[in-house]
ROPA-763406 format. One record per residue: residue number from 0; residue in one letter; x, y, z of N, C-alpha, C in turn. Coordinates in nm, 3 decimals. Each point is the difference from the previous one (the first is absolute). Example, Ala and Ser with C-alpha at 12.3 -4.5 7.8 and 13.67 -1.06 7.14 Angstrom:
(0 "a" (1.319 -0.569 0.780) (-0.089 0.119 0.000) (0.090 0.120 0.000))
(1 "s" (-0.035 0.105 -0.072) (0.082 0.119 0.006) (-0.077 0.109 0.073))
end
This chain:
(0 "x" (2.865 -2.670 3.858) (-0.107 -0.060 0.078) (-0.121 -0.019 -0.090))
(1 "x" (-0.043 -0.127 -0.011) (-0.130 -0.024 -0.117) (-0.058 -0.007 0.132))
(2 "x" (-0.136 0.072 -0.086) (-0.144 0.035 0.094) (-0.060 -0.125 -0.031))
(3 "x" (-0.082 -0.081 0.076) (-0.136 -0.103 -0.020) (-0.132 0.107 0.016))
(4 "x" (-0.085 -0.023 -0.103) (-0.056 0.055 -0.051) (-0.123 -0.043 0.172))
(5 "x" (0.006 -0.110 -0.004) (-0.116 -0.039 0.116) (0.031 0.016 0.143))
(6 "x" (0.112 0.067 0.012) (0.037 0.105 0.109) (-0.070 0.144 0.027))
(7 "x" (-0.069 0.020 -0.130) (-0.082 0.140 0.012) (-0.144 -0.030 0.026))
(8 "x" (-0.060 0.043 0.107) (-0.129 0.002 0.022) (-0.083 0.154 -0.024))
(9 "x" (-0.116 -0.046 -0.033) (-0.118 0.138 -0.018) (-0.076 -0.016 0.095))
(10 "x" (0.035 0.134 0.083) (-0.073 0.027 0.089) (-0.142 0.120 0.008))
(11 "x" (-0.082 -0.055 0.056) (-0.132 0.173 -0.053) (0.074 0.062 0.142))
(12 "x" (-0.032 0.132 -0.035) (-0.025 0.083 0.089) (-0.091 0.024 0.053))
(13 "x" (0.002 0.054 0.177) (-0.090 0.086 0.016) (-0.051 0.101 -0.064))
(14 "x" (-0.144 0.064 0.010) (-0.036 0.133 -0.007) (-0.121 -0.025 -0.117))
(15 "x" (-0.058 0.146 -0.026) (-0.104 0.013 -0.056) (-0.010 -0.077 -0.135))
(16 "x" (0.155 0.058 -0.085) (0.045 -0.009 -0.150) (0.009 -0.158 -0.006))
(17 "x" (0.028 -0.067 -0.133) (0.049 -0.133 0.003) (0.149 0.021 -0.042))
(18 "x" (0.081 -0.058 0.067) (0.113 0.027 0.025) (0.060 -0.133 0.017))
(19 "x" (0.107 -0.055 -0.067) (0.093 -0.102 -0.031) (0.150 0.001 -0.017))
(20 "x" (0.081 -0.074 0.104) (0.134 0.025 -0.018) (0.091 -0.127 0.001))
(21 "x" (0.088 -0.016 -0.086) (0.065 -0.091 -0.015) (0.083 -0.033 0.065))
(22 "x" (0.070 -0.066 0.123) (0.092 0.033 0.058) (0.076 -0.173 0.031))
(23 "x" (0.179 0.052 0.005) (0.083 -0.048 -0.009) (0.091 0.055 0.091))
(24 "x" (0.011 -0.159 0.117) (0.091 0.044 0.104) (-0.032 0.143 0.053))
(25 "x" (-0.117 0.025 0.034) (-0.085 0.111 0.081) (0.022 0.124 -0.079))
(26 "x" (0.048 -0.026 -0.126) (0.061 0.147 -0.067) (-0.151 -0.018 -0.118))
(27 "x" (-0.085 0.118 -0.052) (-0.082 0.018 -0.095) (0.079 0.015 -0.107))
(28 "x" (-0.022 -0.126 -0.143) (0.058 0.028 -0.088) (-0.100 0.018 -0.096))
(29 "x" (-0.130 0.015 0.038) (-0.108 0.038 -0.146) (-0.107 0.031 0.120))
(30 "x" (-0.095 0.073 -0.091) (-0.141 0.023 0.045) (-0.127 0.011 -0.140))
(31 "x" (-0.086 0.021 0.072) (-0.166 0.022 -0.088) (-0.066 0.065 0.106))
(32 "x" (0.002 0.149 -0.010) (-0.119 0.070 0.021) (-0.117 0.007 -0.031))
(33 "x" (-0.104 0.023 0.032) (-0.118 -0.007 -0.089) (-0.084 0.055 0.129))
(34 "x" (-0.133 0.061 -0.085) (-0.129 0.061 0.046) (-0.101 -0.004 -0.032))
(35 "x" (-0.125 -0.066 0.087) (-0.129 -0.060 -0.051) (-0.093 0.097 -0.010))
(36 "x" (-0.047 0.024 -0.118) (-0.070 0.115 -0.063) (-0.159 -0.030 -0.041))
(37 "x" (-0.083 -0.007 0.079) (-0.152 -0.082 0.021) (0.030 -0.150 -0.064))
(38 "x" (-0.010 -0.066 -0.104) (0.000 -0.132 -0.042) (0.105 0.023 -0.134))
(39 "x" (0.147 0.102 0.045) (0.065 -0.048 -0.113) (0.148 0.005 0.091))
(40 "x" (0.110 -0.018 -0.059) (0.099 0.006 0.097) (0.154 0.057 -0.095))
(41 "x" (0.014 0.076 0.026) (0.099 0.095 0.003) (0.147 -0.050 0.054))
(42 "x" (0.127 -0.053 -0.113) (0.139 -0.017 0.004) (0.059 0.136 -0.023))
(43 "x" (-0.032 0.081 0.179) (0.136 0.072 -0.021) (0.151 0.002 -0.084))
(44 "x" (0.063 -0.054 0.039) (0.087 -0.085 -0.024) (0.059 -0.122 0.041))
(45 "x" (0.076 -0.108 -0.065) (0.025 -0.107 0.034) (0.203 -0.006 -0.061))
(46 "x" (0.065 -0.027 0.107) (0.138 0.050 -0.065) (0.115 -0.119 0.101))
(47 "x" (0.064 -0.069 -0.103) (0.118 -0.123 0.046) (0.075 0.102 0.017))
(48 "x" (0.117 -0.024 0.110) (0.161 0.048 -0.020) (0.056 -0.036 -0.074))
(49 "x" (0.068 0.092 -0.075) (0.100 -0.059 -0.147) (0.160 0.022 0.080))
(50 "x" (0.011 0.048 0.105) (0.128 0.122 0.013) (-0.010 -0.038 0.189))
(51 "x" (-0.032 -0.093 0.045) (-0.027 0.027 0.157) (0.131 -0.051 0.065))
(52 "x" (0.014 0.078 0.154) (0.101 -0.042 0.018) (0.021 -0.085 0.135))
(53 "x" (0.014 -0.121 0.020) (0.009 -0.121 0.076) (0.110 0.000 0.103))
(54 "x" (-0.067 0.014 0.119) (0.149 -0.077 0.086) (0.070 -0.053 -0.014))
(55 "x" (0.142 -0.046 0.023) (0.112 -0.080 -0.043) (0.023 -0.075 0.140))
(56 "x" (0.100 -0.103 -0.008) (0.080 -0.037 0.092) (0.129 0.120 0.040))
(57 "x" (0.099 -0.058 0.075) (0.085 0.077 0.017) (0.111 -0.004 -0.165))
(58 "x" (0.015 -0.163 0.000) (0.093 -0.003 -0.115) (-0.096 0.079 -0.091))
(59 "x" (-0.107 -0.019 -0.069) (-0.030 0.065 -0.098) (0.017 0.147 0.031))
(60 "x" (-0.012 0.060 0.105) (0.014 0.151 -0.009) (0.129 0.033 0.036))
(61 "x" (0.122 -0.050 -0.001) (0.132 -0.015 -0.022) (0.007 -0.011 -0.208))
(62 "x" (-0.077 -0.067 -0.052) (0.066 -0.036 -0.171) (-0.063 0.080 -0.043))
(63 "x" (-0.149 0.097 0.065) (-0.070 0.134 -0.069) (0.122 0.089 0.039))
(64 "x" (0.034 0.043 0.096) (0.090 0.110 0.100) (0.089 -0.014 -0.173))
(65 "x" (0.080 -0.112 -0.070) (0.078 -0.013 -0.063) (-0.035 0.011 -0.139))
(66 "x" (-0.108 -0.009 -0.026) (-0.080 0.012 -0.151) (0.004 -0.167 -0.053))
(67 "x" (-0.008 -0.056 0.034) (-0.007 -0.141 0.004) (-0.131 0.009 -0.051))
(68 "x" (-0.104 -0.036 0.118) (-0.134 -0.008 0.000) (-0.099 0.105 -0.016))
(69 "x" (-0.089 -0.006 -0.097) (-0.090 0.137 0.060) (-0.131 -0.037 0.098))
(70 "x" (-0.016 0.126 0.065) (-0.091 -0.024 0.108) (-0.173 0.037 -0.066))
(71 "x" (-0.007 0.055 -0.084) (-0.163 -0.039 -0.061) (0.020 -0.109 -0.061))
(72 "x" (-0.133 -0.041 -0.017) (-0.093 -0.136 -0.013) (-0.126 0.048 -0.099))
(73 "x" (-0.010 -0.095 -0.120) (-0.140 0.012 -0.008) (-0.113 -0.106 -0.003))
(74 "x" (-0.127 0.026 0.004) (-0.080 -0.092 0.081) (-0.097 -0.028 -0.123))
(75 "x" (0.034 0.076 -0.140) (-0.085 -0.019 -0.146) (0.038 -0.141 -0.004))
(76 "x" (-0.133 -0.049 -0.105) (0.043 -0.165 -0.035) (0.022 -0.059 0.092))
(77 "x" (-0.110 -0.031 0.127) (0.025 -0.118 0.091) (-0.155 -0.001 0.010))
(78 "x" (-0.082 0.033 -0.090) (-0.149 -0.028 0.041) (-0.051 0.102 0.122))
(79 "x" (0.039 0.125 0.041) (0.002 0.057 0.119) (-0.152 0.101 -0.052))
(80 "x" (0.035 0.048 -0.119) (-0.105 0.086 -0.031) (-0.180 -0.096 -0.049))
(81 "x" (0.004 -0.128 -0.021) (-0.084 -0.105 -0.031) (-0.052 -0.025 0.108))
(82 "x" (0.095 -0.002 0.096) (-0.039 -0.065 0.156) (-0.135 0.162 0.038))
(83 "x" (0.124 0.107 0.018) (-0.099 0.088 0.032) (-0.166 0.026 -0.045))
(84 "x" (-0.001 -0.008 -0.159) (-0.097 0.027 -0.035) (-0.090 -0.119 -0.024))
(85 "x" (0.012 -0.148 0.039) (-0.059 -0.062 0.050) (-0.083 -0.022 0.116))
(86 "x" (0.070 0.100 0.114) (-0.061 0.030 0.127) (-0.155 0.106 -0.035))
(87 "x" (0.067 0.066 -0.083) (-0.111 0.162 -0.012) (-0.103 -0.043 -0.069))
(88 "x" (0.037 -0.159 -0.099) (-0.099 -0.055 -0.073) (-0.112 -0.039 0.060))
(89 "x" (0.079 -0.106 0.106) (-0.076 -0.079 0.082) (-0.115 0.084 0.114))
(90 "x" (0.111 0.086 0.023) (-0.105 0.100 0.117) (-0.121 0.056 -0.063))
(91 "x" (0.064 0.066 -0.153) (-0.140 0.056 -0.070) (-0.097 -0.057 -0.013))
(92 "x" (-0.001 -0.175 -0.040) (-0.106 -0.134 -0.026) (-0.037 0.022 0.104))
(93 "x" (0.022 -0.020 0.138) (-0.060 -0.013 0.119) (-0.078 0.101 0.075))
(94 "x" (0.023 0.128 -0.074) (-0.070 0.132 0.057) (-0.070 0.037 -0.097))
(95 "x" (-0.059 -0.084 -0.096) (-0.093 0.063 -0.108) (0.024 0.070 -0.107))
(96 "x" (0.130 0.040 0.002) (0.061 0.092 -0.103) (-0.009 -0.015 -0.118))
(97 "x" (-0.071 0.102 -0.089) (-0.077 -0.053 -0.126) (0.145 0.050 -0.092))
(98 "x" (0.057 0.148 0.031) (0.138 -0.017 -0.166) (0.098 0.053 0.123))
(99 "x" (0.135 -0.012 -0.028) (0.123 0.031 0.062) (0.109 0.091 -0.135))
(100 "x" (0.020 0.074 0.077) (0.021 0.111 -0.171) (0.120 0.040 0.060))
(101 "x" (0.059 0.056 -0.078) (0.171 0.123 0.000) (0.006 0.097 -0.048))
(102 "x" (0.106 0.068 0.005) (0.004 0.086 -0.103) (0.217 -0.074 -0.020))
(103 "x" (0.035 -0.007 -0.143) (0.132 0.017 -0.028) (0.020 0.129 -0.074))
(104 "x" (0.131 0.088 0.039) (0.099 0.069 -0.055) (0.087 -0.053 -0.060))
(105 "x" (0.067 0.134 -0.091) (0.104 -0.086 -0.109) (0.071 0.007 0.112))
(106 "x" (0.041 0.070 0.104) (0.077 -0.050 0.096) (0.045 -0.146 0.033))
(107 "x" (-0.113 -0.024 0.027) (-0.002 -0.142 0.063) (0.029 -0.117 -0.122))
(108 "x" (-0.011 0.052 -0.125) (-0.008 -0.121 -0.112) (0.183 0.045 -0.056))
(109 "x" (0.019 0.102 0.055) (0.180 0.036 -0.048) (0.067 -0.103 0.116))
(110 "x" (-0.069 0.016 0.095) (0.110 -0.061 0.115) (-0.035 -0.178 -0.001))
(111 "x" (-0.140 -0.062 -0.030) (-0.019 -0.103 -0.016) (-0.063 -0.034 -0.134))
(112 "x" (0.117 -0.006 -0.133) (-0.126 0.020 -0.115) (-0.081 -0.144 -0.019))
(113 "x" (0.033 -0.103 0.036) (-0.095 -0.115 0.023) (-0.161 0.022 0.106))
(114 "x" (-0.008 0.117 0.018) (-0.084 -0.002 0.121) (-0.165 -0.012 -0.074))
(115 "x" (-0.034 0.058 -0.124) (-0.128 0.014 -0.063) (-0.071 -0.163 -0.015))
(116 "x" (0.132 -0.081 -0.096) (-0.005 -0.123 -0.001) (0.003 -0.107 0.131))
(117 "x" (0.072 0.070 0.074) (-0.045 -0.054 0.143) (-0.133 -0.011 0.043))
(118 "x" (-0.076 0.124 0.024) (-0.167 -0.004 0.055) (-0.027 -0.108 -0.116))
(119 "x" (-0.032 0.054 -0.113) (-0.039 -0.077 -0.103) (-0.004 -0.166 0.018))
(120 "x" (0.109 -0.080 0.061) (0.017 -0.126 -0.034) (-0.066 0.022 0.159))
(121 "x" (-0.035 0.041 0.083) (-0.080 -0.015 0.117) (-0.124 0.018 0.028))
(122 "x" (-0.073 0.011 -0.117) (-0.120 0.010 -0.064) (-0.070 0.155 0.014))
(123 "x" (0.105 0.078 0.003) (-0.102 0.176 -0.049) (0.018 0.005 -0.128))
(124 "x" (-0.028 0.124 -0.061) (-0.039 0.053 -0.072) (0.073 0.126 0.028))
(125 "x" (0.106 0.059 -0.169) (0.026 0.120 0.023) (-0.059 0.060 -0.109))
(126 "x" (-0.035 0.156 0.022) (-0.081 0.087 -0.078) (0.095 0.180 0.051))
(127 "x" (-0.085 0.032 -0.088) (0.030 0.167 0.013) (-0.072 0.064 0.139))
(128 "x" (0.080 0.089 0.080) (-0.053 0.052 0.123) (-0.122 0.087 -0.003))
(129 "x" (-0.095 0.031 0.065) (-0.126 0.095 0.003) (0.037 0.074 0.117))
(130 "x" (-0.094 0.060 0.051) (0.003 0.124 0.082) (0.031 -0.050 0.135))
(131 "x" (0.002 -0.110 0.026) (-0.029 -0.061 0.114) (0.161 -0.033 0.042))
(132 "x" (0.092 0.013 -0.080) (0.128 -0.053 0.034) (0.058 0.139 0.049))
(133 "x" (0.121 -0.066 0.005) (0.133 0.086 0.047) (0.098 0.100 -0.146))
(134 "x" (-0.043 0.089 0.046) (0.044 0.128 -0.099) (0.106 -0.053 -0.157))
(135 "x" (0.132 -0.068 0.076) (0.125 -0.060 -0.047) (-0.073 -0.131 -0.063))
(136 "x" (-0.079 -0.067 0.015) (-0.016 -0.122 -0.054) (0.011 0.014 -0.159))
(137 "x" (0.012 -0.108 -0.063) (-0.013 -0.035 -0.126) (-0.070 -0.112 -0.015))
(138 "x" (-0.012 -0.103 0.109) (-0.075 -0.068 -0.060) (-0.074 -0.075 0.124))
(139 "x" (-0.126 -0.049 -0.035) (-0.096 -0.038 0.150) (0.021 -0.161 -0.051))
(140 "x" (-0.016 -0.057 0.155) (0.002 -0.175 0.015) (-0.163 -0.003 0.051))
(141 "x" (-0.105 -0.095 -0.053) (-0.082 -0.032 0.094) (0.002 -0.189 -0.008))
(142 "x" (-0.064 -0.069 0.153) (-0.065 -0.076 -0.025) (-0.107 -0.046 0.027))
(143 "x" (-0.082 -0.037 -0.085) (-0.157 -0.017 0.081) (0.011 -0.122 0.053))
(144 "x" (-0.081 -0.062 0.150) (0.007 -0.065 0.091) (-0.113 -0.083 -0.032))
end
């Protein structure tokens, strides 16, 4: 089953946080957390499904039952994570938001090692973490607005 990429919509969430979810056929296959911190804004995290697993038809869950088909999906490389952080962009421009910052772990750069060069070509800036990050980080994203 090929996914169309313009089948996935970003939706905000309710609630205090800024909160973004990608969803496909009512199933969440990405999100962007985030938290507005006086005039700067804070990427919890922001994370595609690499591994998610999709409803089938009947035949298809007859040729999985058989090892035919597998039943994860991944949702990397369809523009899903661009889409998201286009939303958090846009919201930040519109609420005054002067920098939008992260923190990355080697965690996160083992499991996505394109991810540094990612912010980067989306106009942050990566640098060494200060006190202000997350314990595990190695390396901070900012962008000024």
């Amino acid at each position: 089953m090929k996914i169309d990429p313009q089948e996935i919509s970003i939706q905000p969430q309710d609630g205090e946080d800024w909160d973004f979810e990608a969803v496909w056929r009512g199933q969440r296959v990405g999100y962007a957390w985030c938290r507005l911190q006086d005039e700067n804004l804070l990427i919890d995290d922001i994370k595609v499904e690499d591994d998610h697993r999709v409803p089938w038809s009947i035949m298809n869950a007859f040729l999985i039952s058989l090892g035919i088909l597998s039943r994860k999906r991944s949702f990397r490389k369809m523009g899903v994570g661009n889409r998201l952080l286009d939303q958090v962009i846009a919201k930040a421009k519109n609420n005054a938001v002067q920098n939008i910052w992260g923190s990355v772990t080697q965690d996160d750069i083992d499991r996505v090692p394109y991810l540094l060069a990612w912010y980067q070509r989306r106009g942050f800036y990566v640098t060494e973490p200060d006190d202000n990050y997350i314990k595990t980080a190695v390396k901070k994203i900012v962008m000024k607005l």
